[in-house]
C-alpha positions in Angstrom: 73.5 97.8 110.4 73.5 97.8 106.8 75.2 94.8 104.9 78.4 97.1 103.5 79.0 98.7 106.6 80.3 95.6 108.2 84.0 95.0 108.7 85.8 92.0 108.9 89.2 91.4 110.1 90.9 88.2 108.7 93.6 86.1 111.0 95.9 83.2 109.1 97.7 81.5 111.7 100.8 80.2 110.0 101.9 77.6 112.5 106.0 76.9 111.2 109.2 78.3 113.0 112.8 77.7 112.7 113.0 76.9 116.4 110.9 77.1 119.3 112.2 80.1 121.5 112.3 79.5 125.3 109.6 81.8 126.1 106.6 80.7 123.8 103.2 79.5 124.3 101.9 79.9 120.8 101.2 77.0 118.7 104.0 76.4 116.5 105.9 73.3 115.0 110.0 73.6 114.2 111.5 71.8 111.6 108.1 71.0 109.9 108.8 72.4 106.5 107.3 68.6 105.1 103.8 69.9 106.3 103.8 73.4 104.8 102.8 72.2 100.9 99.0 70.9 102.5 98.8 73.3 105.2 98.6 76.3 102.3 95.8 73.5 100.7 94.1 73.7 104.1 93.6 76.9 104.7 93.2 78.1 101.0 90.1 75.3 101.4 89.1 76.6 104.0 89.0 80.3 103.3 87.1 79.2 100.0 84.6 77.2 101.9 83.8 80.7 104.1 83.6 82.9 102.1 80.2 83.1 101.4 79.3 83.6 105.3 81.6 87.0 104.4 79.6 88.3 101.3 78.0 90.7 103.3 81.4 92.7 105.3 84.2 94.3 103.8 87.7 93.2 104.5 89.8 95.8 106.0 92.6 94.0 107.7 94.4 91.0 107.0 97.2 89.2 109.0 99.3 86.6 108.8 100.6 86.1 112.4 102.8 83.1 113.4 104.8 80.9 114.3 107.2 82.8 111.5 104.9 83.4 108.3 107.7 84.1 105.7 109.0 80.5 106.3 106.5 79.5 103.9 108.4 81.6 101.2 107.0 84.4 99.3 104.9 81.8 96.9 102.7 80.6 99.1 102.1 83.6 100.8 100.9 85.3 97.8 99.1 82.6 97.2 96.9 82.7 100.5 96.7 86.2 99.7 95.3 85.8 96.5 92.6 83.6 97.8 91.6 86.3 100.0 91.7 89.3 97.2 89.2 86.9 95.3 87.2 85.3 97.3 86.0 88.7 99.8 85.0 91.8 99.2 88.6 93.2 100.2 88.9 97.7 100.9 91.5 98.8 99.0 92.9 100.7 101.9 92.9 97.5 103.5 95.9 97.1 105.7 97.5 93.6 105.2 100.7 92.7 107.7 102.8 89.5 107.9 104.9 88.7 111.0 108.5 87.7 110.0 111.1 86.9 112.4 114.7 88.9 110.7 116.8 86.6 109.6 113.7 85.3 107.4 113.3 88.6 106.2 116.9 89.7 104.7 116.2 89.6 101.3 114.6 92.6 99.7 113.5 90.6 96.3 111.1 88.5 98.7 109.6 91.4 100.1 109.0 93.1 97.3 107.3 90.5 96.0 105.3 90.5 98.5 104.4 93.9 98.3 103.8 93.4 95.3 101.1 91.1 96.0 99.4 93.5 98.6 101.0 93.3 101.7 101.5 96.6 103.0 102.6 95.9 106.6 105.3 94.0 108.1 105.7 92.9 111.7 109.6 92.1 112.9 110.0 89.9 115.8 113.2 92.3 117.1 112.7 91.3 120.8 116.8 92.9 121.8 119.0 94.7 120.0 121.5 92.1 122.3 123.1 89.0 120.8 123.5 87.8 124.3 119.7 88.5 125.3 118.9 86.9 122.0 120.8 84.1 122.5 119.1 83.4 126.3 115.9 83.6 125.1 116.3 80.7 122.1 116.5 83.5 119.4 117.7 82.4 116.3 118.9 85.5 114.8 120.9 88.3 115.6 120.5 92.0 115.9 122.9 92.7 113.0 120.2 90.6 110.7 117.4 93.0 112.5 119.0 95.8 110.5 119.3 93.9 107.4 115.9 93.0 107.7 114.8 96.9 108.6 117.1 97.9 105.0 115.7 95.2 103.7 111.8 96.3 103.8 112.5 99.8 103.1 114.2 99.0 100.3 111.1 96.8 99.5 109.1 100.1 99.6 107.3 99.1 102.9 106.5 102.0 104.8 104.2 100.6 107.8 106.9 99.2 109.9 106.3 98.0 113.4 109.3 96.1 115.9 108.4 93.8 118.8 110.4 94.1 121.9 110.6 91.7 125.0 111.3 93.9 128.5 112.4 91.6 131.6 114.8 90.0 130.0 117.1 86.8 132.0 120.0 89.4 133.5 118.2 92.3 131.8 118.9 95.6 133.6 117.5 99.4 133.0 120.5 100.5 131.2 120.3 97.1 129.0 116.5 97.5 128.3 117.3 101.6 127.7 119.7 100.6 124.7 117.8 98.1 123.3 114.9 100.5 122.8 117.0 103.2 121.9 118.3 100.9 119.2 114.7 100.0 118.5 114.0 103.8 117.9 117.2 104.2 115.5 116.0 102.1 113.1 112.7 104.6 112.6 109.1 102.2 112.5 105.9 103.3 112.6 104.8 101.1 115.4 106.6 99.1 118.3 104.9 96.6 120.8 106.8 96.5 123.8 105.7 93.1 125.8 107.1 92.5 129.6 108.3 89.1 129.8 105.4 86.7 130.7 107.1 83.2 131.9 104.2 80.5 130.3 103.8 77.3 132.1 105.4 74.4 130.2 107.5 76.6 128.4 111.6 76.2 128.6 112.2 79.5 129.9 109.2 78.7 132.7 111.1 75.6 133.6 114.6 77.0 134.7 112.9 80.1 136.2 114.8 79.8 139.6 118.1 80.3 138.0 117.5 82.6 135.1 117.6 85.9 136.6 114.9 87.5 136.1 113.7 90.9 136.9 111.3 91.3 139.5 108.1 92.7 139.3 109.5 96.6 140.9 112.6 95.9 137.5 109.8 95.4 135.1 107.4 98.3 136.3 110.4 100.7 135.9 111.4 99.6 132.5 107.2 100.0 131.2 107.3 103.6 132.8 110.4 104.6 131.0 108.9 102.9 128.0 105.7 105.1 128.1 107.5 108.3 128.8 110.5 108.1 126.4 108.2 106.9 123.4 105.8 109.8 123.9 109.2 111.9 123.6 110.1 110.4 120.8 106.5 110.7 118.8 105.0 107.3 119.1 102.6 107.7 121.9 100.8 104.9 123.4 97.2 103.6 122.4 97.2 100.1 124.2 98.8 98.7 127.4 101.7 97.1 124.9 101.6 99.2 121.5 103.1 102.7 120.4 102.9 104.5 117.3 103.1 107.2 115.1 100.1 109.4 114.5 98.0 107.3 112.0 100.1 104.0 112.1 98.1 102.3 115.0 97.5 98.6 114.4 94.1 98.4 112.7 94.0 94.3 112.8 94.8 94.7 116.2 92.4 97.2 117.6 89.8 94.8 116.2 90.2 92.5 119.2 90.1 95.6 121.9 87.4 97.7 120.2 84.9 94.0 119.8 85.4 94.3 115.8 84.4 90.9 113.5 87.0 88.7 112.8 87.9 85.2 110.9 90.7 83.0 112.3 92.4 80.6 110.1 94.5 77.9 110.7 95.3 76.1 113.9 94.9 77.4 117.2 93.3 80.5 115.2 90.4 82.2 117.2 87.8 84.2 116.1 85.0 86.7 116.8 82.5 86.5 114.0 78.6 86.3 113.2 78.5 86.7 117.3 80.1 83.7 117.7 83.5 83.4 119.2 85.7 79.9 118.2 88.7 78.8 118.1 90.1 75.9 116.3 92.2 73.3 117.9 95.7 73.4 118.2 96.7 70.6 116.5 98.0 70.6 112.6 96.9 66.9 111.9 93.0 68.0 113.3 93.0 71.0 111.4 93.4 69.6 108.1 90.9 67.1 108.8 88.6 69.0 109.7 88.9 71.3 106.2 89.4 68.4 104.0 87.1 66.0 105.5 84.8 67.6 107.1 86.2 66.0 110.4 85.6 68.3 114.2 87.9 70.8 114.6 86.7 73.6 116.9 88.3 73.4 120.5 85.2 76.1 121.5 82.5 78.0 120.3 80.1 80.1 122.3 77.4 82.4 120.8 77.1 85.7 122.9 74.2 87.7 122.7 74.9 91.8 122.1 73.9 92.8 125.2 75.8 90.1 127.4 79.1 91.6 125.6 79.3 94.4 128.2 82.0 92.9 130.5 83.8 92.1 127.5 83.5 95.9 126.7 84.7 96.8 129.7 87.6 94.3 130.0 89.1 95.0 126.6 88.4 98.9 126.9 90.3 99.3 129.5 93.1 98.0 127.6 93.2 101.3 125.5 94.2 104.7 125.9 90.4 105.1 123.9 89.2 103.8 127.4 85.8 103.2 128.3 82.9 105.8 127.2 79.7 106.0 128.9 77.3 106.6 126.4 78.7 104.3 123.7 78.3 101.7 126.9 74.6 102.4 127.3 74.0 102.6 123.8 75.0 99.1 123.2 74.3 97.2 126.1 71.3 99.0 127.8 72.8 99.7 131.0 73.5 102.7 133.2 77.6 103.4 133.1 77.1 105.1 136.4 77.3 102.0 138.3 80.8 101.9 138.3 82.1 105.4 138.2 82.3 105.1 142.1 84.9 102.7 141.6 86.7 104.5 138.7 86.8 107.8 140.8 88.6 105.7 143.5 91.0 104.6 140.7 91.4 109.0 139.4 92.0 109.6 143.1 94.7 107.0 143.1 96.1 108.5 140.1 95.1 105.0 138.2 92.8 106.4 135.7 91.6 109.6 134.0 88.1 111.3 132.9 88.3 113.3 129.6 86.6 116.3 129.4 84.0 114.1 126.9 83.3 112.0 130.1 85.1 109.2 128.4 87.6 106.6 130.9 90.8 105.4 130.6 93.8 104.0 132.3 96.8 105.9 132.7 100.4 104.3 132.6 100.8 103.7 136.8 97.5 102.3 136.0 98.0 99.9 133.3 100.6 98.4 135.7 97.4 97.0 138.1 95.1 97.3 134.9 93.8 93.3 136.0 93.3 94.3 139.3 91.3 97.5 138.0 89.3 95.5 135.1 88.3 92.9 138.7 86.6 96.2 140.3 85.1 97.5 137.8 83.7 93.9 136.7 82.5 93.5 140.6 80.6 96.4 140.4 78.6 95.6 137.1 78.3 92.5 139.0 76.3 94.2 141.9 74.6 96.2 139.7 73.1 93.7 138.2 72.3 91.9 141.1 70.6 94.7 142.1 68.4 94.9 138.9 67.4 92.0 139.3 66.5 91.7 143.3 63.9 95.1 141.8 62.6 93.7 138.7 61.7 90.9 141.1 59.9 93.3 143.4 58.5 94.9 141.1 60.4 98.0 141.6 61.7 99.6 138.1 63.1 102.7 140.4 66.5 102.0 140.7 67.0 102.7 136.7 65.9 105.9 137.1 69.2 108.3 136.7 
């Protein structure tokens, strides 16, 4: 591949939140507004220092994903940014998103400064359009600030809009869940990621699970289904198990991680996929500036994976997507035949699990999605034989079984 047709996606994990809410496994640190000043030191060092291991990609994503990002304040955002715009080769079509939860995002002045500065996307942690729901779930805003903060970046002249919204909600039922996204949809974005409630171990809502009244797992498929069907309606159809969106507002950062694109974490607990290498750094603040300023460890993994071993992780993050799995692009990059699993994926179309496009192209369809990890086990067990089975030949000598 030629130097200037590699892409690079760029990740800033900005690690600060007003509160911890009950649900969340993300590395974040409430009431730590003392550490912000030398975190923004951090990472600007630390983009800075890698920048030169970029000279060769293009830029064409940027996000700052949290934690809550505009804690920092518009300042130091631009700041980080600027680094960026300076330091990389950056597309001028490249699409740059912060994550903000609402009640950080209410004034207009900030966000136009911010767009100012580049950013062209914004991300809103809406979760329910109920204060009640809100409240349960350690919110710490309300859905009266979600429309201030909506008004807020239109009036900021941000027109790449996307909502986040939590189904399987403590006492949530259909009819609350059918308002909430109706309420969702009133306020017109271009995207909305629609996440079933996943209870983390450690985490507060985890804790009092007996008691909190959850949907079960019959409650939960019900909402996704009406989820699917009444976006589609409503023009936002879906392109990954969680995410919807209008016709050319798909999340380009995003579809990165399912399509196996390069990109550069930064920050604490920031992973990345870059230079076939995938790392991550630890999640701990303290370690992380260390390690920039001082040159102290700081990775909590690092594994180099060869091209061709990345077929299972083709597969697995494929199968994520409504783009699905396509059998040519699959033996074009990893030298092996596609038509060891179709056996299985027929089995999966009979079920009325998955689909085959006239272009002989795979994917999942929404009653599949639902049991996409038992699906993305199959298909993985029967690489898995296949391979044995190359093997047990190449050790016979007997090159036969790749012929098609």
């Amino acid at each position: 591949m030629k130097p200037e047709e590699k892409k690079l996606g760029i990740y800033v994990h900005v690690p600060f939140c007003k509160s911890k809410c009950a649900y969340c496994d993300f590395y974040s640190l409430p009431h730590a507004e003392e550490r912000m000043e030398e975190y923004v030191k951090a990472v600007s060092a630390h983009l800075t220092e890698t920048a030169p291991i970029a000279a060769h990609h293009t830029v064409d994503t940027i996000y700052f994903g949290g934690g809550t990002p505009t804690l920092l304040g518009s300042k130091s955002l631009k700041e980080l940014l600027a680094v960026i715009q300076k330091k990389y080769r950056v597309d001028k079509k490249a699409e740059i998103t912060f994550e903000a939860n609402p009640d950080s995002a209410c004034d207009w002045k900030e966000l136009r400064t911010l767009r100012k500065a580049g950013f062209n996307r914004i991300s809103l942690g809406m979760q329910s359009a109920c204060d009640e729901e809100l409240k349960e779930i350690g919110r710490v805003h309300t859905f009266d600030q979600v429309r201030a903060a909506v008004e807020a970046a239109r009036k900021a002249k941000f027109d790449n809009l996307s909502l986040d919204l939590i189904y399987g909600l403590p006492h949530q039922t259909m009819d609350r869940w059918k308002a909430n996204l109706q309420a969702a949809l009133d306020l017109a974005p271009q995207h909305l990621s629609c996440y079933g409630l996943t209870l983390e171990e450690g985490t507060p809502l985890y804790l009092r699970r007996d008691d909190a009244m959850l949907p079960g797992d019959e409650a939960q498929a019900d909402f996704y289904l009406y989820t699917v069907d009444t976006l589609l309606h409503y023009g936002y159809p879906q392109y990954e198990i969680s995410n919807f969106a209008r016709p050319g507002y798909e999340s380009r950062h995003n579809l990165k991680y399912w399509t196996l694109g390069e990109y550069a974490g930064f920050g604490p607990g920031a992973h990345s996929d870059f230079g076939g290498v995938r790392y991550a750094y630890e999640r701990d603040l303290d370690v992380y500036i260390k390690g920039v300023l001082e040159g102290a460890p700081m990775l909590s993994e690092s594994e180099r994976i060869p091209q061709l071993d990345r077929d299972t992780e083709y597969l697995m993050l494929g199968l994520r997507t409504v783009r699905g799995l396509r059998p040519q692009e699959f033996e074009s990059r990893y030298r092996r035949l596609f038509s060891c699993i179709v056996p299985f994926l027929e089995e999966c179309r009979t079920a009325g699990y998955a689909v085959c496009e006239a272009d002989g192209s795979w994917h999942l369809t929404p009653q599949g999605f639902l049991v996409s990890n038992q699906i993305i086990g199959g298909v993985l067990d029967a690489l898995g034989k296949d391979k044995v089975a190359k093997a047990a030949a190449a050790a016979r000598g007997d090159y036969r079984i790749d012929v098609k």
